[in-house]
C-alpha positions as MATLAB code, in Angstrom:
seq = 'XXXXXXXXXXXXXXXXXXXXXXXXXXXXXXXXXXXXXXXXXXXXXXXXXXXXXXXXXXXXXXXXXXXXXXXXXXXXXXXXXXXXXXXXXXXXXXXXXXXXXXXXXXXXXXXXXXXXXXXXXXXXXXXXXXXXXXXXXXXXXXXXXXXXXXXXXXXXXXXXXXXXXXXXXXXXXXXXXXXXXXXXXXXXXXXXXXXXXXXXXXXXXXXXXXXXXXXXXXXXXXXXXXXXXXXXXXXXXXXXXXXXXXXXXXXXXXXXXXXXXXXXXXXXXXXXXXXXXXXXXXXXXXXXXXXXXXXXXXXXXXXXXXXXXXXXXXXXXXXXXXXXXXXXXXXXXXXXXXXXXXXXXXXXXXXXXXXXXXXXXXXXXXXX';
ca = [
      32.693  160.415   53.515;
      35.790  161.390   55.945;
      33.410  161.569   58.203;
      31.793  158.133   58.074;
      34.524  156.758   58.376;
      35.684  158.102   61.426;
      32.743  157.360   63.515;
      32.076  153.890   61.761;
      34.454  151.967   64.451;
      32.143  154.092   67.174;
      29.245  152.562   65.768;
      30.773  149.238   64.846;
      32.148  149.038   68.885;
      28.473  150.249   69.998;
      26.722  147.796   68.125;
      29.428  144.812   69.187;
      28.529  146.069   73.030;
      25.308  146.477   72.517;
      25.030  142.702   71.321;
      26.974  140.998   73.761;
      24.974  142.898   76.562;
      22.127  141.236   74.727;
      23.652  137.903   75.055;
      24.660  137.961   78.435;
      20.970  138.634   79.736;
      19.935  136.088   77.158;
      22.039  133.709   79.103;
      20.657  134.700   82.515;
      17.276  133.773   81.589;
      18.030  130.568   79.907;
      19.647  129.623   82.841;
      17.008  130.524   84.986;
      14.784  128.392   82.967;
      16.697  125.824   84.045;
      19.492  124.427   81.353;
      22.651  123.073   82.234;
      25.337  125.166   81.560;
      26.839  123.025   79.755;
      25.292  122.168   77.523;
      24.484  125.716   76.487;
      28.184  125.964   75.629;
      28.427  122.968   73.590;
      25.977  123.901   71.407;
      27.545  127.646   71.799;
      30.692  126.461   71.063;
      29.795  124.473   68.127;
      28.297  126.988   66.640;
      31.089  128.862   66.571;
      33.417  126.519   65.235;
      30.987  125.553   62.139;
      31.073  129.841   61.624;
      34.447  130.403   62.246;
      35.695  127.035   60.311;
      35.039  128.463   56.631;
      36.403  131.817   57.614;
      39.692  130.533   58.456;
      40.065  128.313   55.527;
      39.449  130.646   52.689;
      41.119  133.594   54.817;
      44.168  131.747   56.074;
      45.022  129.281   53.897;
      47.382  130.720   51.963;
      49.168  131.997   55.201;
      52.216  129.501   55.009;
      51.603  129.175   58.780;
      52.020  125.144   59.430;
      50.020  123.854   62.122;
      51.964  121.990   64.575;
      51.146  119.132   67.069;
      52.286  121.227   69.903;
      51.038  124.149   68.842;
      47.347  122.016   68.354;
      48.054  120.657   72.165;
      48.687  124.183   73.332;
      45.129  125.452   71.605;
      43.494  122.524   73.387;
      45.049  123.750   76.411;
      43.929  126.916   76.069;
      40.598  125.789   75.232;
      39.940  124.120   78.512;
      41.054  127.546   80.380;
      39.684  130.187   78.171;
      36.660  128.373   77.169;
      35.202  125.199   78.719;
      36.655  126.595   82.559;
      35.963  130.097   82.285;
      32.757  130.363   80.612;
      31.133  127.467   83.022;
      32.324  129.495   85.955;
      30.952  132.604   84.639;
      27.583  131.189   83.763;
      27.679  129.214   87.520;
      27.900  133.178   88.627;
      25.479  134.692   86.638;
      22.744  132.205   87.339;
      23.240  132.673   91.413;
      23.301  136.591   90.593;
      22.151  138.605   87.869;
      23.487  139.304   84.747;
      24.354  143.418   85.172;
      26.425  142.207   88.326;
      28.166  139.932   86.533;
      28.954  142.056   83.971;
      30.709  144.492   86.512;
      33.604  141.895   87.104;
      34.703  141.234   83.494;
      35.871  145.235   83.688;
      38.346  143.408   86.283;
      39.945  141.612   83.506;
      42.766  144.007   82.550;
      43.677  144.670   85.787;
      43.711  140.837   86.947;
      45.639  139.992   83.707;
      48.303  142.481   84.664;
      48.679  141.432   89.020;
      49.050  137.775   86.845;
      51.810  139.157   84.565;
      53.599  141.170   87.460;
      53.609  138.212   89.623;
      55.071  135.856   86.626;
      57.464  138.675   86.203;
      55.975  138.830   82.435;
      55.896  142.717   82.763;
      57.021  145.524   85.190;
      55.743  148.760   86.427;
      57.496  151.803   86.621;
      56.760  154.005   89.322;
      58.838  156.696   88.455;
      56.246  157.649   85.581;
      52.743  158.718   85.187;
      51.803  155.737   83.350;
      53.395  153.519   85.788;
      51.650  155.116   89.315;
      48.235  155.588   86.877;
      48.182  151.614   86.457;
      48.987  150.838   90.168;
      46.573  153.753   91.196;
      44.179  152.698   88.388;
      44.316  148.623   89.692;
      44.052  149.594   93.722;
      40.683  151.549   92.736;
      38.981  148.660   90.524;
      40.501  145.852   93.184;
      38.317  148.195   95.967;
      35.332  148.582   93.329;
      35.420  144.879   92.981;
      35.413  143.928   96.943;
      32.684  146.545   97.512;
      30.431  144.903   95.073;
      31.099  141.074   96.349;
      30.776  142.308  100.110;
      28.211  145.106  100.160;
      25.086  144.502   98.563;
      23.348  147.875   99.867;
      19.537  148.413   99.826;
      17.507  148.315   96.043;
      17.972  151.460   94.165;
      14.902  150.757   92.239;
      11.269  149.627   93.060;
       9.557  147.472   90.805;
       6.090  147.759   90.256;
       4.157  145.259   88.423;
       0.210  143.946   87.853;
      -1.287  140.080   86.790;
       0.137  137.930   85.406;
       3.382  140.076   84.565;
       3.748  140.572   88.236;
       4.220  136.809   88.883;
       5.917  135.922   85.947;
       9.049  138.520   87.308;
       8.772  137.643   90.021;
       9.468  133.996   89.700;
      12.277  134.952   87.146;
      13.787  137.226   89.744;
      13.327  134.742   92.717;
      16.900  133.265   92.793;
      18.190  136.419   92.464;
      16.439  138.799   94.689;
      15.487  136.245   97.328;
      18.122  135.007   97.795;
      20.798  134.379  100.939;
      23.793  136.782  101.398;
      25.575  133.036  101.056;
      24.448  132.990   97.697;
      25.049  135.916   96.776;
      28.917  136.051   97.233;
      29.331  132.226   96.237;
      28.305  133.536   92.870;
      30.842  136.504   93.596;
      33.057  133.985   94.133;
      32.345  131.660   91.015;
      32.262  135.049   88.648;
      36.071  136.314   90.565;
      37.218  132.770   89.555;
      36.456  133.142   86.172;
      37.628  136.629   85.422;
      41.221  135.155   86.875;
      41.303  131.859   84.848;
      40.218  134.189   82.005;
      43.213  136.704   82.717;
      45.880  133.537   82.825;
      43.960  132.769   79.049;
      45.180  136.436   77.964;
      49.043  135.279   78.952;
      48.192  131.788   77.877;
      47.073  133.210   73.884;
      49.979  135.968   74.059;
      52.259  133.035   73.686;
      50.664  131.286   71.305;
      49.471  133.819   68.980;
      53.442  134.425   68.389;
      53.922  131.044   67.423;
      50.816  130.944   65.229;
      49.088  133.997   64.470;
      46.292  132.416   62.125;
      43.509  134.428   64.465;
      40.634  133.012   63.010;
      42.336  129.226   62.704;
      43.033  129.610   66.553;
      39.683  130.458   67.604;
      38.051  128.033   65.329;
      40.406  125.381   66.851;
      39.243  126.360   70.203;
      35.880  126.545   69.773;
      35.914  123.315   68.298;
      38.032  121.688   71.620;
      35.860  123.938   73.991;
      32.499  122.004   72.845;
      34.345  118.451   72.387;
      35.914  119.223   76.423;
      32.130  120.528   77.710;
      30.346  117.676   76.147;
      32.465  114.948   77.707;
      32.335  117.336   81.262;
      28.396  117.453   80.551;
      28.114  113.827   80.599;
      30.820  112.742   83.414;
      28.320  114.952   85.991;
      25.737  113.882   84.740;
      25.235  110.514   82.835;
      21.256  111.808   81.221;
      21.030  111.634   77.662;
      17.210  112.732   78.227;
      18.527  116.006   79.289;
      20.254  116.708   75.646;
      16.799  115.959   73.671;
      14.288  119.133   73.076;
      11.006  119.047   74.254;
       8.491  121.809   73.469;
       8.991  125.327   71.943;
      11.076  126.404   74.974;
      13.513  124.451   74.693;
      13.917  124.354   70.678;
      13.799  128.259   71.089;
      16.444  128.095   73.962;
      18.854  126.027   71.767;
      18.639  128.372   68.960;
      19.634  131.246   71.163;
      22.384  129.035   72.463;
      23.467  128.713   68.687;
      23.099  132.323   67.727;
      25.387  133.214   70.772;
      27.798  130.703   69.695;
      27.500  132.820   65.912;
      27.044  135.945   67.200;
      28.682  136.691   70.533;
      32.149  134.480   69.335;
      31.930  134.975   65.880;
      30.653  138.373   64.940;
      31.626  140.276   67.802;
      35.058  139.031   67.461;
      35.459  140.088   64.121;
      33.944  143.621   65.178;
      36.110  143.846   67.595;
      39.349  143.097   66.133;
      38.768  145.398   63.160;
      38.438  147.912   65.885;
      41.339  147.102   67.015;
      43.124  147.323   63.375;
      41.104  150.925   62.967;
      42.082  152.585   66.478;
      43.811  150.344   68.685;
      43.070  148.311   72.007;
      43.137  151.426   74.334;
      39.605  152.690   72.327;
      37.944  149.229   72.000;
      38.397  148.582   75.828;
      37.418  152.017   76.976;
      33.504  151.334   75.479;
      33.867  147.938   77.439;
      31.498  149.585   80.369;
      28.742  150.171   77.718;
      28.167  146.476   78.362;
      27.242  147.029   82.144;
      25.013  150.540   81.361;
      23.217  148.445   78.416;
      22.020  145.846   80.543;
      21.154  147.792   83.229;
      18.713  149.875   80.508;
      17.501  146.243   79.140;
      17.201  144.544   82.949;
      15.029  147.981   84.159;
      12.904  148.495   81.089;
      11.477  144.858   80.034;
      12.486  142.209   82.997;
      11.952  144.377   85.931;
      15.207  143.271   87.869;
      16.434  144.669   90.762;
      19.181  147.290   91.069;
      21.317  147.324   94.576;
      23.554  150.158   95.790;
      26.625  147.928   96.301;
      26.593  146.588   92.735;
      26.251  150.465   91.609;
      28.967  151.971   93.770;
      31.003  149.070   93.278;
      30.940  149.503   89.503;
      31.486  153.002   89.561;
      34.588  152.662   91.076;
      35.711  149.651   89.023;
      34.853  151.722   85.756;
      36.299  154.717   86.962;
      39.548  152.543   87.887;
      39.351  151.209   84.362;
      39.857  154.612   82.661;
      42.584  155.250   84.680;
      44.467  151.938   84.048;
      43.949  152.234   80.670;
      45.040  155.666   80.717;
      48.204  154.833   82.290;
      48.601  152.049   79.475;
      48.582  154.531   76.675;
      50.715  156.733   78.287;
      53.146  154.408   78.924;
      52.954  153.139   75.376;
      53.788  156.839   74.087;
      56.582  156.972   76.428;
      57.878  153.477   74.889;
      57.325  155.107   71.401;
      59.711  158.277   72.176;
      62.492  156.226   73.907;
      65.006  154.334   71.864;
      64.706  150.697   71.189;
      65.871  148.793   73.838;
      67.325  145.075   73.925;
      64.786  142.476   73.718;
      64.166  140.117   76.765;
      65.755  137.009   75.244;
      62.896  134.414   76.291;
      60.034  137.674   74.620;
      58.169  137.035   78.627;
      57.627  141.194   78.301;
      56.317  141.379   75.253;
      54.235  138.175   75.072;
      52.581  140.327   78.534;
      52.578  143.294   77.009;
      49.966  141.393   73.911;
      48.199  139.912   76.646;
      47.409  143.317   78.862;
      46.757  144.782   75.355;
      44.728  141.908   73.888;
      42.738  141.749   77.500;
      41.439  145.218   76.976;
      39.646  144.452   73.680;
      38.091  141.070   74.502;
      34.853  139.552   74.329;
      32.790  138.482   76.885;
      31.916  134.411   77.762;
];
């Protein structure tokens, strides 16, 4: 039994990864199908708020947490940055690239969350200790990782062989992304670097608020629920179609049904997974499983869509991931060292610690 329990948050963080790589490709072909993004996240989004809705009220209730006016304008603020902003940037990206590249830049998200929270002066380094020079040296090698993969796409790493039908069914799936322009290419870099920064000024943005109220599962309801209201009325200022929110054929009934178990799934279930991770070992374990996300989808992409691997995006990563481990390294040593020291005065306005939640809270997070 002892031992069970000790690898069931390995298996519970596996599984969570394993999922949200699932999603993520999910959402690459659904895009290339043609959906608005949009609308994908409304219906994501909703779904999410009808799951997480009951969960908060017969979990929370009894919490004696009051919920404010500005603390409900601050989670519809932080809906429209962490949720409506961030995840139609990120799907913009992955529909003018592919879904493993993608992936690579949300392993940019600690390190962007803590260049945000040194240049707010939320949080300081220390170069005079390990942990301190292993975060700097840890960021420089991920920021390099990430500006090989955006500038260097490389030659395929893979040749993909297909027959029939099959052959020009991939084909057309992979047309927008192996066809296409260099131009392309790094305006979806562009779109996906975007994203992972709004999503890094989110981590600061929650920090805050989750001091004020810490009802988790209220707080993500609540910005589910503003996220689909904010994409909806976003949806329809572009484009004024009501034609393009009514289903038509199995496609597009089956499409809306994975948007819906993405919103139930990849915001509900992997969150929970996730933060009982976090309960059971801590952030520094949760995050360092993140790149399972990337190597999953890779596995997926080569072995039933046939998609094209370039030596850029697997360099790139490498060094990102391997800039990762180091970073996070650096943040658990630096944690121990905070443990051994005595107790020092608290930063009367809390910016330090409200940064130090949000570079801890960005390591365990879960994906758009």
């Amino acid at each position: 039994m002892a031992a069970c329990q000790k690898w069931k948050p390995v298996i519970v963080i596996v599984a969570v990864y394993f999922l949200m790589a699932v999603m993520n490709i999910l959402f690459k072909k659904i895009l290339d199908e043609g959906m608005n993004q949009l609308i994908i996240m409304t219906y994501r989004l909703t779904a999410a708020a009808v799951f997480l809705g009951p969960i908060a009220y017969f979990c929370e209730r009894r919490s004696g947490i009051k919920l404010t006016t500005p603390i409900l304008c601050q989670l519809f603020f932080s809906a429209l940055i962490g949720a409506t902003i961030t995840q139609s940037l990120f799907l913009i990206g992955i529909k003018h690239t592919s879904a493993a590249f993608s992936t690579a830049f949300t392993n940019l998200v600690p390190v962007t969350t803590l260049l945000l929270a040194l240049l707010l002066r939320q949080e300081s380094v220390n170069l005079r200790t390990r942990g301190g020079m292993a975060k700097v040296l840890g960021s420089l090698i991920c920021i390099g990782g990430g500006i090989l993969i955006i500038l260097y796409r490389g030659i395929p790493v893979n040749k993909t062989t297909h027959s029939g039908k099959s052959s020009d069914n991939a084909r057309n799936q992979r047309t927008e992304v192996v066809d296409d322009s260099t131009q392309r290419w790094i305006l979806g870099s562009a779109f996906l670097l975007t994203s992972i920064v709004c999503w890094s000024g989110w981590f600061l943005i929650q920090a805050r608020i989750g001091k004020r109220y810490p009802c988790k599962y209220s707080s993500t309801a609540f910005m589910s629920f503003f996220g689909a209201i904010q994409s909806a009325i976003l949806c329809f200022a572009i484009k004024r179609d009501l034609t393009i929110w009514i289903l038509r054929g199995k496609l597009e009934i089956l499409t809306v049904l994975f948007a819906v178990s993405m919103g139930i799934f990849g915001s509900g279930l992997c969150y929970v997974g996730m933060s009982w991770c976090v309960q059971q070992r801590g952030p520094v374990f949760t995050s360092a499983f993140s790149p399972l996300v990337q190597i999953f989808i890779i596995c997926l992409d080569l072995a039933f869509f046939h998609e094209q691997i370039y030596l850029g995006s697997v360099i790139g990563s490498m060094l990102v991931i391997c800039g990762l481990y180091i970073l996070l390294w650096g943040k658990a040593k630096g944690k121990a060292d905070n443990i051994t020291k005595p107790t020092q005065v608290a930063n009367p306005n809390g910016s330090s610690a409200a940064a130090a939640d949000a570079t801890q809270f960005s390591d365990s997070r879960c994906p758009a």
